[in-house]
N, CA, C and O atoms as CSV, one atom per row, in Angstrom:
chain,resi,resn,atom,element,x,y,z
A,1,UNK,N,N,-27.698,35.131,-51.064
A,1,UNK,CA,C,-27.534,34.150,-50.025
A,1,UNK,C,C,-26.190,33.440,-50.245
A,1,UNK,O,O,-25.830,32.859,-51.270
A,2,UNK,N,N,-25.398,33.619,-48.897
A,2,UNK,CA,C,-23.865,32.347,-49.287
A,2,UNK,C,C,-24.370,31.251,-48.303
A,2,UNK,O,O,-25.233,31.401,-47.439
A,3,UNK,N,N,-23.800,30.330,-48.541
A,3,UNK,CA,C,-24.096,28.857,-48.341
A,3,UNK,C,C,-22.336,28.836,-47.687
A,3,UNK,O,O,-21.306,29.437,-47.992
A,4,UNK,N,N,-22.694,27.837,-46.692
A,4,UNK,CA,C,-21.480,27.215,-46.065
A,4,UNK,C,C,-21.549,25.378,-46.019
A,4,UNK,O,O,-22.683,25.061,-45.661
A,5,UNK,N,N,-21.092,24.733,-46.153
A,5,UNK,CA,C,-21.037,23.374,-45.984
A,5,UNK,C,C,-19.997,22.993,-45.636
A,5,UNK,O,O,-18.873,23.150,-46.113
A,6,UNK,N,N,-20.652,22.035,-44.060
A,6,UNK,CA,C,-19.584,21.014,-43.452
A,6,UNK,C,C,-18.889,20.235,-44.160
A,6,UNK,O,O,-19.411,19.200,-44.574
A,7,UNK,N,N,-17.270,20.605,-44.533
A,7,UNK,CA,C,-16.534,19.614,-45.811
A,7,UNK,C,C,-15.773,18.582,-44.267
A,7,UNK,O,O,-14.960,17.686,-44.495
A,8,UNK,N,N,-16.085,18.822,-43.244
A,8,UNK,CA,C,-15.478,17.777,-42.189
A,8,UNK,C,C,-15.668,16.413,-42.054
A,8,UNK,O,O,-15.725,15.809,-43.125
A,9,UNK,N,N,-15.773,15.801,-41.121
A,9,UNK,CA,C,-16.032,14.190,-40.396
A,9,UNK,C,C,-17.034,14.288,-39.935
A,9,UNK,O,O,-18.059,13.622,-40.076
A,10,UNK,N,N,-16.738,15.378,-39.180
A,10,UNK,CA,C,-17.714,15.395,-37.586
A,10,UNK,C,C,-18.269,16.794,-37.444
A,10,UNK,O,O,-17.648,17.822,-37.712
A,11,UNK,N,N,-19.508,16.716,-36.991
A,11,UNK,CA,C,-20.244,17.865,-36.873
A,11,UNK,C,C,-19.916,19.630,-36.687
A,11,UNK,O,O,-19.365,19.839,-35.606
A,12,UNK,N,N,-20.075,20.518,-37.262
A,12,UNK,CA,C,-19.985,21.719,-36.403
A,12,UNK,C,C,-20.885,22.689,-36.225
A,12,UNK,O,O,-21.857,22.805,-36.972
A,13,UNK,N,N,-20.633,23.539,-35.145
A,13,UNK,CA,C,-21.498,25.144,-34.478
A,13,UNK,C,C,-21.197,25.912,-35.024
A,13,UNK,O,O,-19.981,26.086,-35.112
A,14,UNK,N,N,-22.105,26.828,-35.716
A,14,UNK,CA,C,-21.941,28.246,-35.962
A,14,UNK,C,C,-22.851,28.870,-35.514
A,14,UNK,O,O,-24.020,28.503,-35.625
A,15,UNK,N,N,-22.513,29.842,-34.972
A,15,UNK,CA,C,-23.865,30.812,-33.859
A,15,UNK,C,C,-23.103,31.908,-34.255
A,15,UNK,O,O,-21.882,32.062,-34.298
A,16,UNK,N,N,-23.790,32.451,-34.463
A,16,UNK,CA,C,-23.722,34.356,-35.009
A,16,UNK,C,C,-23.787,34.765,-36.316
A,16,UNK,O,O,-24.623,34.289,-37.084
A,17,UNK,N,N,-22.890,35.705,-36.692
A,17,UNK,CA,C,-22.746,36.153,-38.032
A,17,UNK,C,C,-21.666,35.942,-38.115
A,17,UNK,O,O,-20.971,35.922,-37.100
A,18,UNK,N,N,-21.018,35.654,-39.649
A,18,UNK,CA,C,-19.650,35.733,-40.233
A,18,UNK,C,C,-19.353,37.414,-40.352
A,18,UNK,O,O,-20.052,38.390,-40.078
A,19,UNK,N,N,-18.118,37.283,-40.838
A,19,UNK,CA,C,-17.773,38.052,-40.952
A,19,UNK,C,C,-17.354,38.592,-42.439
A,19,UNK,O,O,-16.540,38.003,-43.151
A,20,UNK,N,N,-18.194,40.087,-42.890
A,20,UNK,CA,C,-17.839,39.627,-44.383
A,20,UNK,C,C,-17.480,41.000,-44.957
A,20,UNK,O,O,-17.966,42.021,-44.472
A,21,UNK,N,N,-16.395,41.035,-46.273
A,21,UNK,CA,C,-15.634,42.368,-46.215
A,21,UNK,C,C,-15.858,42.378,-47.756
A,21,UNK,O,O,-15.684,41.513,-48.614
A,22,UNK,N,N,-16.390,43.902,-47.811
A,22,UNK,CA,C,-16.250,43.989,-49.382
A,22,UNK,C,C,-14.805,44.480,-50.079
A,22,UNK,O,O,-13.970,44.874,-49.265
A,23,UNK,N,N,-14.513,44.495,-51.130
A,23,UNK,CA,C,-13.418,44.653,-51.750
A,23,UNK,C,C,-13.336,44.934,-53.266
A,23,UNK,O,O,-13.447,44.052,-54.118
A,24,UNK,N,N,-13.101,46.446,-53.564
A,24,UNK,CA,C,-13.159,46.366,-54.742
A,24,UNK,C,C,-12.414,48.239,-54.883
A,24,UNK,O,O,-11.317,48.446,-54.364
A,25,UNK,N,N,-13.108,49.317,-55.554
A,25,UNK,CA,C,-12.827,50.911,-55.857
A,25,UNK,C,C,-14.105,51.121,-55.293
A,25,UNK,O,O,-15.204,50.567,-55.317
A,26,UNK,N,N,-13.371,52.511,-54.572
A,26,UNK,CA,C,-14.532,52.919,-54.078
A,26,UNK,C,C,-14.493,54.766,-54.136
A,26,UNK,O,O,-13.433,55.210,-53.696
A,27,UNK,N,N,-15.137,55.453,-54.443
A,27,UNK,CA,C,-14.669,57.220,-54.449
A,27,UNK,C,C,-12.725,57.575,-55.226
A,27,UNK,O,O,-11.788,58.329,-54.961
A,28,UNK,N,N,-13.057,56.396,-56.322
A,28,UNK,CA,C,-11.732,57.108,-57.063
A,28,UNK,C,C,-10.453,55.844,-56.230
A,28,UNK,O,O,-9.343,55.703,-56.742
A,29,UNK,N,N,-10.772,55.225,-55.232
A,29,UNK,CA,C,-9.643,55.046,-54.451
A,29,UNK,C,C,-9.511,53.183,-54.919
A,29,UNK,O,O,-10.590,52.620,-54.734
A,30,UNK,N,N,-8.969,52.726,-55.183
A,30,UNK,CA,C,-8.777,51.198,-55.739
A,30,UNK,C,C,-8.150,50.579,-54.060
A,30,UNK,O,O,-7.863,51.140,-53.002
A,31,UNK,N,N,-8.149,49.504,-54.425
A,31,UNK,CA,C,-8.085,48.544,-53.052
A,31,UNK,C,C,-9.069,49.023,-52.036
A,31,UNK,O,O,-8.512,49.043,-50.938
A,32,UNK,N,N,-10.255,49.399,-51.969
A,32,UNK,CA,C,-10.719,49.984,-50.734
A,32,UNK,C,C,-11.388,48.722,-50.452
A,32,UNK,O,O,-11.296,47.792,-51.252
A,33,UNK,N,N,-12.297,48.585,-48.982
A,33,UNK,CA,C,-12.308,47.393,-48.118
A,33,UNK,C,C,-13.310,48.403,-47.203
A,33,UNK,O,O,-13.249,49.527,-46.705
A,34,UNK,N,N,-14.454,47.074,-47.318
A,34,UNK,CA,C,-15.546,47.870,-46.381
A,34,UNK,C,C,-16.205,46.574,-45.663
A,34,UNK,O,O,-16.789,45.737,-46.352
A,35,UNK,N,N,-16.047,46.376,-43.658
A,35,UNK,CA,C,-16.460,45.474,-43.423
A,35,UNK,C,C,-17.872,45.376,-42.877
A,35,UNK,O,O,-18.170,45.833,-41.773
A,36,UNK,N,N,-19.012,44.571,-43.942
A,36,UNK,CA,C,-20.061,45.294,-43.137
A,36,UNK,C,C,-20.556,45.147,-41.987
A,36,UNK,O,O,-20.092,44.282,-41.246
A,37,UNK,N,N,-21.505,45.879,-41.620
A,37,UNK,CA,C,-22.507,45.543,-40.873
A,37,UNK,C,C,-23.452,44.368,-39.998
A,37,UNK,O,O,-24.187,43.765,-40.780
A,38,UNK,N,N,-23.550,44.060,-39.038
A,38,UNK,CA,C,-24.595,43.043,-38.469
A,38,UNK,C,C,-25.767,43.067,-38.448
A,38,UNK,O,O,-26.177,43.855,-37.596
A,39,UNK,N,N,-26.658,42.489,-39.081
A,39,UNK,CA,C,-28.207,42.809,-38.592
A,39,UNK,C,C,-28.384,43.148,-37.048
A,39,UNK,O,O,-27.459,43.047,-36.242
A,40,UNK,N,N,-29.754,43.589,-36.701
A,40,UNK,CA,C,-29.776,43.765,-35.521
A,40,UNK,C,C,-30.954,42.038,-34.959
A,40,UNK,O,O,-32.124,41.833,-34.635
A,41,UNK,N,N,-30.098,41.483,-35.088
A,41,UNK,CA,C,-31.257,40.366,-34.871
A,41,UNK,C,C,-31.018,39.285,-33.856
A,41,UNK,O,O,-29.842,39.144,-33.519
A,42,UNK,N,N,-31.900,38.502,-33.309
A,42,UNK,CA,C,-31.802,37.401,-32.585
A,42,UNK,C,C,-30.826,36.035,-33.643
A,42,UNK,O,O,-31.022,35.630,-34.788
A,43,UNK,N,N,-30.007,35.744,-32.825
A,43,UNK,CA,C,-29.494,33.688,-33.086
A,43,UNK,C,C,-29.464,33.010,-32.471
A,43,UNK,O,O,-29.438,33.204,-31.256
A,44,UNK,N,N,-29.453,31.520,-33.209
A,44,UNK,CA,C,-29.232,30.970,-32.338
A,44,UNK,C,C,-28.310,30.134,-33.301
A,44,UNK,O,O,-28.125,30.293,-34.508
A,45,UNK,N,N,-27.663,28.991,-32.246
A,45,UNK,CA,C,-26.957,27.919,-32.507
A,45,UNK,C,C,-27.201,27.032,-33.903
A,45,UNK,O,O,-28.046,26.143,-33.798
A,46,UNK,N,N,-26.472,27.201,-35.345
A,46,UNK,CA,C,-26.456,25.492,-36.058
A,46,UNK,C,C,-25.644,25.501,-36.179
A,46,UNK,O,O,-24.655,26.160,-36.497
A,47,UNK,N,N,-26.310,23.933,-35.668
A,47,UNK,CA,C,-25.027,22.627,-35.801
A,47,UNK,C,C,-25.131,21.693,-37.151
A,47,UNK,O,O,-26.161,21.045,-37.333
A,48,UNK,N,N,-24.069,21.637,-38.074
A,48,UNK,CA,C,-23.898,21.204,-39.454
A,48,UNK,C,C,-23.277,19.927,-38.848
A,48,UNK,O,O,-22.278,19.876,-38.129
A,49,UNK,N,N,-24.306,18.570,-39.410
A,49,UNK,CA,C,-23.500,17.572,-39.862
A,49,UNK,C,C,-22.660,17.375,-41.168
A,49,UNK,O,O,-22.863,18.081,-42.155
A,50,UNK,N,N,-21.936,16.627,-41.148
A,50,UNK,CA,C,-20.654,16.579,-42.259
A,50,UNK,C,C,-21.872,16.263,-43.332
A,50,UNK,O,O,-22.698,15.352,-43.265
A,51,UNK,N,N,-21.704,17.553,-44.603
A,51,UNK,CA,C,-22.164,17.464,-45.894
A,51,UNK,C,C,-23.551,18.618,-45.230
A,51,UNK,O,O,-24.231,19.160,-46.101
A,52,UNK,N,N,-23.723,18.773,-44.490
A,52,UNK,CA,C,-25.254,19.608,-44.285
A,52,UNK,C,C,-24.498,21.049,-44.753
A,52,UNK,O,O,-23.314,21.319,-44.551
A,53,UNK,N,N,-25.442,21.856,-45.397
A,53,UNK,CA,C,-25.427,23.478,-45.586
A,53,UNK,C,C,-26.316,23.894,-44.549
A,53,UNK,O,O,-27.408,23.407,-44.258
A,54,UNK,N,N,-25.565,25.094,-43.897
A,54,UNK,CA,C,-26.954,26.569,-43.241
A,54,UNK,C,C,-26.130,27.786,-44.803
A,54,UNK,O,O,-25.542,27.454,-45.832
A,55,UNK,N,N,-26.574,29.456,-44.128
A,55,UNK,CA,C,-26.662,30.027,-45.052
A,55,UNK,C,C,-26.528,31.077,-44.409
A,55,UNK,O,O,-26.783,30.863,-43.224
A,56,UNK,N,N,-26.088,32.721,-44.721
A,56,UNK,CA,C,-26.774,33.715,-44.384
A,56,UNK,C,C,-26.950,34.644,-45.331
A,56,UNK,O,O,-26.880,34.107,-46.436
A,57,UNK,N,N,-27.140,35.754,-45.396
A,57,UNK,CA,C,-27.712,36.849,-46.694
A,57,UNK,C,C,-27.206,38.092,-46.734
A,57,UNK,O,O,-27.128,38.647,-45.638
A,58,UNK,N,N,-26.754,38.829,-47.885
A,58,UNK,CA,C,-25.539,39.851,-47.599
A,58,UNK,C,C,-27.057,40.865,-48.150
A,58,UNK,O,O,-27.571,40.548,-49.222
A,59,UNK,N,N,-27.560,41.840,-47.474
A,59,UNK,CA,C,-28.142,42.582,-47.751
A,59,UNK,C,C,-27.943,43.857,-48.660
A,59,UNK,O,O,-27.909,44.731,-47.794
A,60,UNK,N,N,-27.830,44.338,-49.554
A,60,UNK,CA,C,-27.210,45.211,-50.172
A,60,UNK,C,C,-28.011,46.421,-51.010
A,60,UNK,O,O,-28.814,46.049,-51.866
A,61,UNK,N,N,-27.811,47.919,-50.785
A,61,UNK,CA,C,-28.295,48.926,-51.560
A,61,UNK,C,C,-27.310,48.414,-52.907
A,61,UNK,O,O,-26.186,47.946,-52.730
A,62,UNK,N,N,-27.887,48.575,-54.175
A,62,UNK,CA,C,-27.228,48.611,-55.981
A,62,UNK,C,C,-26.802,50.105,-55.862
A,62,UNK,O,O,-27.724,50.897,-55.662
A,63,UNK,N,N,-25.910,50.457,-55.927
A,63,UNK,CA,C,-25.922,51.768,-56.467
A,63,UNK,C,C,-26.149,51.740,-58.111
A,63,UNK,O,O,-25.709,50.792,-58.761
A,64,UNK,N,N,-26.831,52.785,-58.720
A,64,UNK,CA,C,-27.451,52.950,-59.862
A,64,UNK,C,C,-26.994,53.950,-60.665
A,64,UNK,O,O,-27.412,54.080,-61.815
A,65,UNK,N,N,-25.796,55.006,-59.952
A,65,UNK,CA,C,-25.409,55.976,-60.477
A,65,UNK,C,C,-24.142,55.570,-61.839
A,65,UNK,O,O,-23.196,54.799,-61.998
A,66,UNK,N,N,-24.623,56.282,-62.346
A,66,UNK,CA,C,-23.078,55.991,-63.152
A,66,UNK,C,C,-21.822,56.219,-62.645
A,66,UNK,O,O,-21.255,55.780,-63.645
A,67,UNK,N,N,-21.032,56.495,-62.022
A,67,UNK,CA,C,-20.176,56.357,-61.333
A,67,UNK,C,C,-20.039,55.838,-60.440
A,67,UNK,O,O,-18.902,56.130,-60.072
A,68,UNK,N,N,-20.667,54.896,-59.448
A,68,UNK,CA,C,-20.889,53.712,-59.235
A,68,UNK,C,C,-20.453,53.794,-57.801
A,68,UNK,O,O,-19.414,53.161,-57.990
A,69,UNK,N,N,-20.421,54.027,-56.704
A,69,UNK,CA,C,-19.844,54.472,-55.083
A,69,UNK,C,C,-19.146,53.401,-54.857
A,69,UNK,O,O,-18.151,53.930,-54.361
A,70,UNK,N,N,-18.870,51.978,-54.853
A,70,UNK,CA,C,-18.697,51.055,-55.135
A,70,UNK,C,C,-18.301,50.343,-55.803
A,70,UNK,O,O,-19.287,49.879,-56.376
A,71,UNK,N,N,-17.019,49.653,-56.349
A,71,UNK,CA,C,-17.532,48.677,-57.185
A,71,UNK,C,C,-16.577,47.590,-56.823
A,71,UNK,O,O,-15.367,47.378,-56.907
A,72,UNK,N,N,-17.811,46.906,-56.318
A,72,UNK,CA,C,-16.819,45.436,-55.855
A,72,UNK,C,C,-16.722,44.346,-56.676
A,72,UNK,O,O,-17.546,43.942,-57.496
A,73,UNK,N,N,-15.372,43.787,-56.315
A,73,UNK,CA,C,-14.708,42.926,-57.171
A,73,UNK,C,C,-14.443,41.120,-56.310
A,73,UNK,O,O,-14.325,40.069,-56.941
A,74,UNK,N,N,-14.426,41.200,-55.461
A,74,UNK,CA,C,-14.011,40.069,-54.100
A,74,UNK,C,C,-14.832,40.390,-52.645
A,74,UNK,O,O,-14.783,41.509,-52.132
A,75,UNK,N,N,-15.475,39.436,-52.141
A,75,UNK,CA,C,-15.637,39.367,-50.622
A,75,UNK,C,C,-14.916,38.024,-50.679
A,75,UNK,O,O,-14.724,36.982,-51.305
A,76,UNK,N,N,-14.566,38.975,-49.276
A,76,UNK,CA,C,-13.853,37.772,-47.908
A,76,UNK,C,C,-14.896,37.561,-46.682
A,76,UNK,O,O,-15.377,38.469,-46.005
A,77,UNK,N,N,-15.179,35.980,-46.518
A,77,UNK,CA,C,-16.026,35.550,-45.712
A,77,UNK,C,C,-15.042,35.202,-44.395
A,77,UNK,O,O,-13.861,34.868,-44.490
A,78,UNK,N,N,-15.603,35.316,-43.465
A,78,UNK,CA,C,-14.844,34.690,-42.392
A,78,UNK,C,C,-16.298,33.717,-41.285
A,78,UNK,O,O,-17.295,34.136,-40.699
A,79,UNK,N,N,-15.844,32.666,-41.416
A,79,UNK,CA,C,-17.241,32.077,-40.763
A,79,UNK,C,C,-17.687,32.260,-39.454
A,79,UNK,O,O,-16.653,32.788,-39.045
A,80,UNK,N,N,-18.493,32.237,-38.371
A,80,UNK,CA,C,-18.348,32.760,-36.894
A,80,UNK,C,C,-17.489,32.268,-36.304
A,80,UNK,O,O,-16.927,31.317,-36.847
A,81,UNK,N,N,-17.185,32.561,-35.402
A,81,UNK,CA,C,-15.560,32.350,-33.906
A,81,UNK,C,C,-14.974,31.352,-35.025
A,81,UNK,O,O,-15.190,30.150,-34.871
A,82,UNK,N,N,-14.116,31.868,-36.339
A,82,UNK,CA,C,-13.176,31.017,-36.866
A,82,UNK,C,C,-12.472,32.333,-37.169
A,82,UNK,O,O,-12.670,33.523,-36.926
A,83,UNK,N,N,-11.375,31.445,-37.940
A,83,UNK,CA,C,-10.302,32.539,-38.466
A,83,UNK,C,C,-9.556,32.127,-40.086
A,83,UNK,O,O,-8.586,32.750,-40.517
A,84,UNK,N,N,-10.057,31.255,-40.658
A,84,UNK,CA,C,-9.820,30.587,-41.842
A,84,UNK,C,C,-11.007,31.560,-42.585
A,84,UNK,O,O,-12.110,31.896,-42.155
A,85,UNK,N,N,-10.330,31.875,-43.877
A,85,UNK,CA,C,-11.352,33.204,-45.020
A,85,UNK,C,C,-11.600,32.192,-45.904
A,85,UNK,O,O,-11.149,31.047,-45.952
A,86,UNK,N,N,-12.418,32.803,-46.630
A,86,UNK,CA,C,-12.673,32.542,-48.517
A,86,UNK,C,C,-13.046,33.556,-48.645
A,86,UNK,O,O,-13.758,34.327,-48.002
A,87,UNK,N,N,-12.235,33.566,-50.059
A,87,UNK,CA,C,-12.476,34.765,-51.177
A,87,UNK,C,C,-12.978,34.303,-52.133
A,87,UNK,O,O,-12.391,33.392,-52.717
A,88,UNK,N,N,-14.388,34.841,-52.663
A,88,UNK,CA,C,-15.301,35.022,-53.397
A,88,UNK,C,C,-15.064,36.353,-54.687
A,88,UNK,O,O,-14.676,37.476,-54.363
A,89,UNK,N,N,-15.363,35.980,-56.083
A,89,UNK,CA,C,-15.308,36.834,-56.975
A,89,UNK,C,C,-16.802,37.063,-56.839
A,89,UNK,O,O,-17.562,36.098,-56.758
A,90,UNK,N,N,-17.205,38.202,-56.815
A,90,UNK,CA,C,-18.864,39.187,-56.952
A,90,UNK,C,C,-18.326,40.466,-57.508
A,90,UNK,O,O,-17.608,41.214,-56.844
A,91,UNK,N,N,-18.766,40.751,-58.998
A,91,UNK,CA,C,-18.618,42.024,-59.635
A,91,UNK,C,C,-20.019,42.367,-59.412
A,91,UNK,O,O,-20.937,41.631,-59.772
A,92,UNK,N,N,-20.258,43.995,-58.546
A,92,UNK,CA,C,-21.737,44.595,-58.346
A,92,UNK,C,C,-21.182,45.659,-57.734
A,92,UNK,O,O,-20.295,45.693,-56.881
A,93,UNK,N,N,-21.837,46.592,-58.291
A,93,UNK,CA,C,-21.731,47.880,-58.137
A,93,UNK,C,C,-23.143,48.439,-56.158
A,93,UNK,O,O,-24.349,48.415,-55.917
A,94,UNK,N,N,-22.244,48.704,-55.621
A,94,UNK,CA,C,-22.756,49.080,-54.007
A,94,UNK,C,C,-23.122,50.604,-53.904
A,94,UNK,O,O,-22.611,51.508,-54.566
A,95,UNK,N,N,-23.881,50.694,-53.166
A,95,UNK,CA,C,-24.136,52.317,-52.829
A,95,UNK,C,C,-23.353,52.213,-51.559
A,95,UNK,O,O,-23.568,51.258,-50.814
A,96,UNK,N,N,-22.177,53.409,-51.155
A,96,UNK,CA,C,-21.111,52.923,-50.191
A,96,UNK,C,C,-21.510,54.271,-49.164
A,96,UNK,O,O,-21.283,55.475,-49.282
A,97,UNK,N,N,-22.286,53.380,-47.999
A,97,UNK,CA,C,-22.299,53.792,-46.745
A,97,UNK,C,C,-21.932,53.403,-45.554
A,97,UNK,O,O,-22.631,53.081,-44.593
A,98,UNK,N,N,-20.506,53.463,-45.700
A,98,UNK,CA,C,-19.202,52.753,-44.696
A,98,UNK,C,C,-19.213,53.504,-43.393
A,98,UNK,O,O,-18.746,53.113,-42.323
A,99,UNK,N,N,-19.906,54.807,-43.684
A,99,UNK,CA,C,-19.900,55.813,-42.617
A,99,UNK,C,C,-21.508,56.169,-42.048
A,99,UNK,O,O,-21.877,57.038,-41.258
A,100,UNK,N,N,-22.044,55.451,-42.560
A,100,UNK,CA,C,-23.454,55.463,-41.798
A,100,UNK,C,C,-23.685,54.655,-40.631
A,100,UNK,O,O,-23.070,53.600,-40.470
A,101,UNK,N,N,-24.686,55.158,-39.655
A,101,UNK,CA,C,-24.944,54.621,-38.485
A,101,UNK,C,C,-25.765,53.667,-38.584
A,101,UNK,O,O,-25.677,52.777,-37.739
A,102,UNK,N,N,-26.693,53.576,-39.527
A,102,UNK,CA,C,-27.631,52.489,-40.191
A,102,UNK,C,C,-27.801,51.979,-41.429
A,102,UNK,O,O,-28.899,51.974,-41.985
A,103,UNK,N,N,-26.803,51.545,-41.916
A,103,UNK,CA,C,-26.146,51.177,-43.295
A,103,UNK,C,C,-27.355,50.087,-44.186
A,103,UNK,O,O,-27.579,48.926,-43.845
A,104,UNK,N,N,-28.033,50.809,-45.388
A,104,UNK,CA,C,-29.038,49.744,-46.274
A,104,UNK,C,C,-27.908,48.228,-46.222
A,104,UNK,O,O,-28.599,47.211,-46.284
A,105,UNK,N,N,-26.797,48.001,-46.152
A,105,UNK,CA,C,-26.102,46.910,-46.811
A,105,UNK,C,C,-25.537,46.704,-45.578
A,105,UNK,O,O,-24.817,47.456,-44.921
A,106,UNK,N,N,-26.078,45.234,-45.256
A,106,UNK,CA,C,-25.803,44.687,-44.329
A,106,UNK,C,C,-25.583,42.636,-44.418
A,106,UNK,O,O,-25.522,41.952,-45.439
A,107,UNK,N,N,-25.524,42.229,-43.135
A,107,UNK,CA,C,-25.402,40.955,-43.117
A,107,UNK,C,C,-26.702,40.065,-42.393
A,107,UNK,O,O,-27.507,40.728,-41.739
A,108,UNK,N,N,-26.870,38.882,-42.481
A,108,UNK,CA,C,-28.022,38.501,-41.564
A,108,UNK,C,C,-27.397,37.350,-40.678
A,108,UNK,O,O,-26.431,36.952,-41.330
A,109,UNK,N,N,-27.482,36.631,-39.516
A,109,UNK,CA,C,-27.134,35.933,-39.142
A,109,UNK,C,C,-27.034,34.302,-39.913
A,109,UNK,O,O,-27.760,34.038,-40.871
A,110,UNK,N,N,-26.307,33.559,-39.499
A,110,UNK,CA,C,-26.278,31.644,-40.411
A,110,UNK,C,C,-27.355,31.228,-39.484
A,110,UNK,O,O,-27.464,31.421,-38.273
A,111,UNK,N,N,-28.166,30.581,-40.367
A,111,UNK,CA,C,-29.308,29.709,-40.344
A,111,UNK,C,C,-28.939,28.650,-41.093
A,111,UNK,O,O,-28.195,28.666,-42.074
A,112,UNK,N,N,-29.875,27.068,-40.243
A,112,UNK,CA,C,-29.513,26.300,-41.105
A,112,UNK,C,C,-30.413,25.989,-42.496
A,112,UNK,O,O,-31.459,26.635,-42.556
A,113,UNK,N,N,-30.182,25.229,-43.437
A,113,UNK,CA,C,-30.409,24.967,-44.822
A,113,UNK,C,C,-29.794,25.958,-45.627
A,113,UNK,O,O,-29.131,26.945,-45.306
A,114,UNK,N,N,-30.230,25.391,-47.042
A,114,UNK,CA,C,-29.663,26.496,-48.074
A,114,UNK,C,C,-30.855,26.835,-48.436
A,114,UNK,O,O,-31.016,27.717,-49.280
Protein backbone atom coordinates (compact mmCIF):
# COMPACT_ATOMS: atom_id res chain seq x y z
CA UNK A 1 0.00 0.00 0.00
CA UNK A 2 1.50 3.78 -0.86
CA UNK A 3 0.00 6.44 1.08
CA UNK A 4 -0.29 10.01 -0.29
CA UNK A 5 -0.78 13.03 2.09
CA UNK A 6 -2.15 16.49 1.59
CA UNK A 7 1.31 18.50 2.50
CA UNK A 8 -1.02 21.73 1.20
CA UNK A 9 -3.38 24.57 2.88
CA UNK A 10 -6.31 23.70 1.21
CA UNK A 11 -8.02 20.66 0.27
CA UNK A 12 -7.48 18.27 -2.75
CA UNK A 13 -9.24 15.61 -5.50
CA UNK A 14 -7.85 12.62 -6.57
CA UNK A 15 -10.17 10.38 -8.65
CA UNK A 16 -8.57 7.55 -10.47
CA UNK A 17 -5.37 5.80 -10.41
CA UNK A 18 -1.81 7.20 -10.27
CA UNK A 19 0.37 6.45 -12.29
CA UNK A 20 3.15 4.07 -11.37
CA UNK A 21 6.44 2.82 -13.20
CA UNK A 22 8.68 0.16 -12.21
CA UNK A 23 12.39 0.58 -12.60
CA UNK A 24 15.09 -1.55 -12.17
CA UNK A 25 16.98 -4.95 -14.78
CA UNK A 26 14.93 -6.78 -16.40
CA UNK A 27 15.92 -10.03 -19.06
CA UNK A 28 19.74 -9.10 -18.82
CA UNK A 29 18.78 -5.43 -19.86
CA UNK A 30 19.57 -2.64 -16.89
CA UNK A 31 17.54 0.62 -16.93
CA UNK A 32 14.39 -1.18 -18.04
CA UNK A 33 10.95 0.62 -17.05
CA UNK A 34 7.65 -1.07 -16.90
CA UNK A 35 4.43 1.12 -16.54
CA UNK A 36 1.85 -0.85 -14.94
CA UNK A 37 -1.36 -1.71 -15.30
CA UNK A 38 -4.96 -0.36 -14.02
CA UNK A 39 -7.25 -2.44 -12.15
CA UNK A 40 -10.36 -2.98 -13.85
CA UNK A 41 -12.43 -1.25 -11.23
CA UNK A 42 -15.03 1.33 -10.26
CA UNK A 43 -13.85 5.19 -8.49
CA UNK A 44 -14.75 7.54 -7.19
CA UNK A 45 -13.71 11.02 -6.04
CA UNK A 46 -11.22 11.77 -2.58
CA UNK A 47 -11.02 14.76 -1.42
CA UNK A 48 -7.86 15.15 1.13
CA UNK A 49 -7.98 17.81 3.66
CA UNK A 50 -4.55 19.40 4.41
CA UNK A 51 -2.68 16.55 6.58
CA UNK A 52 -5.48 13.72 5.60
CA UNK A 53 -3.90 10.42 3.78
CA UNK A 54 -6.05 8.14 1.03
CA UNK A 55 -3.87 5.22 -0.43
CA UNK A 56 -3.75 2.79 -3.28
CA UNK A 57 -2.07 -0.82 -3.67
CA UNK A 58 0.57 -1.94 -6.18
CA UNK A 59 -0.49 -5.52 -6.78
CA UNK A 60 2.39 -7.67 -7.61
CA UNK A 61 3.40 -11.46 -8.86
CA UNK A 62 7.30 -12.16 -6.60
CA UNK A 63 9.09 -13.77 -9.07
CA UNK A 64 10.83 -16.75 -7.23
CA UNK A 65 13.17 -17.87 -9.87
CA UNK A 66 16.66 -17.41 -9.41
CA UNK A 67 17.27 -15.25 -12.02
CA UNK A 68 14.76 -13.06 -11.09
CA UNK A 69 12.52 -11.48 -14.47
CA UNK A 70 12.66 -8.38 -12.63
CA UNK A 71 14.49 -6.72 -10.36
CA UNK A 72 13.36 -3.52 -9.23
CA UNK A 73 15.23 -0.93 -7.73
CA UNK A 74 12.88 2.62 -7.85
CA UNK A 75 9.13 3.36 -8.63
CA UNK A 76 7.99 6.55 -9.90
CA UNK A 77 4.54 7.58 -8.66
CA UNK A 78 2.70 10.09 -10.51
CA UNK A 79 -0.54 11.06 -8.57
CA UNK A 80 -3.99 11.29 -10.75
CA UNK A 81 -4.46 14.35 -13.44
CA UNK A 82 -0.98 15.68 -11.92
CA UNK A 83 2.35 15.79 -13.35
CA UNK A 84 4.79 16.26 -10.31
CA UNK A 85 6.63 12.34 -9.58
CA UNK A 86 8.23 10.75 -6.52
CA UNK A 87 10.73 8.35 -6.61
CA UNK A 88 10.59 5.65 -4.23
CA UNK A 89 13.56 3.08 -3.41
CA UNK A 90 11.68 -0.74 -3.41
CA UNK A 91 14.35 -3.56 -3.92
CA UNK A 92 11.85 -6.82 -5.00
CA UNK A 93 12.32 -9.06 -7.36
CA UNK A 94 8.83 -9.06 -10.08
CA UNK A 95 7.67 -11.77 -12.33
CA UNK A 96 7.80 -9.41 -15.63
CA UNK A 97 4.65 -9.51 -17.66
CA UNK A 98 4.95 -6.16 -19.53
CA UNK A 99 3.54 -8.00 -22.49
CA UNK A 100 0.56 -9.63 -21.11
CA UNK A 101 -3.01 -8.76 -21.75
CA UNK A 102 -3.89 -9.50 -18.10
CA UNK A 103 -0.88 -8.78 -16.10
CA UNK A 104 -0.83 -10.60 -12.10
CA UNK A 105 0.94 -6.99 -11.20
CA UNK A 106 -1.11 -4.35 -11.24
CA UNK A 107 -2.44 -1.04 -9.57
CA UNK A 108 -5.74 -0.35 -7.59
CA UNK A 109 -7.44 2.88 -7.63
CA UNK A 110 -6.75 5.98 -4.37
CA UNK A 111 -9.12 5.52 -1.71
CA UNK A 112 -9.33 7.53 1.15
CA UNK A 113 -7.42 6.60 4.59
CA UNK A 114 -4.25 4.81 5.07
Amino acid sequence: MVDLTNKGTAACTLQGFPGVDLHGNANGRQGYTWSLERQSARYAAVTLQPGQTGHFSIIYLPDHSASGDMTVNKLVITPPNDYTQAELTWNQSVLLQDGATRPGTYITPVVSGS
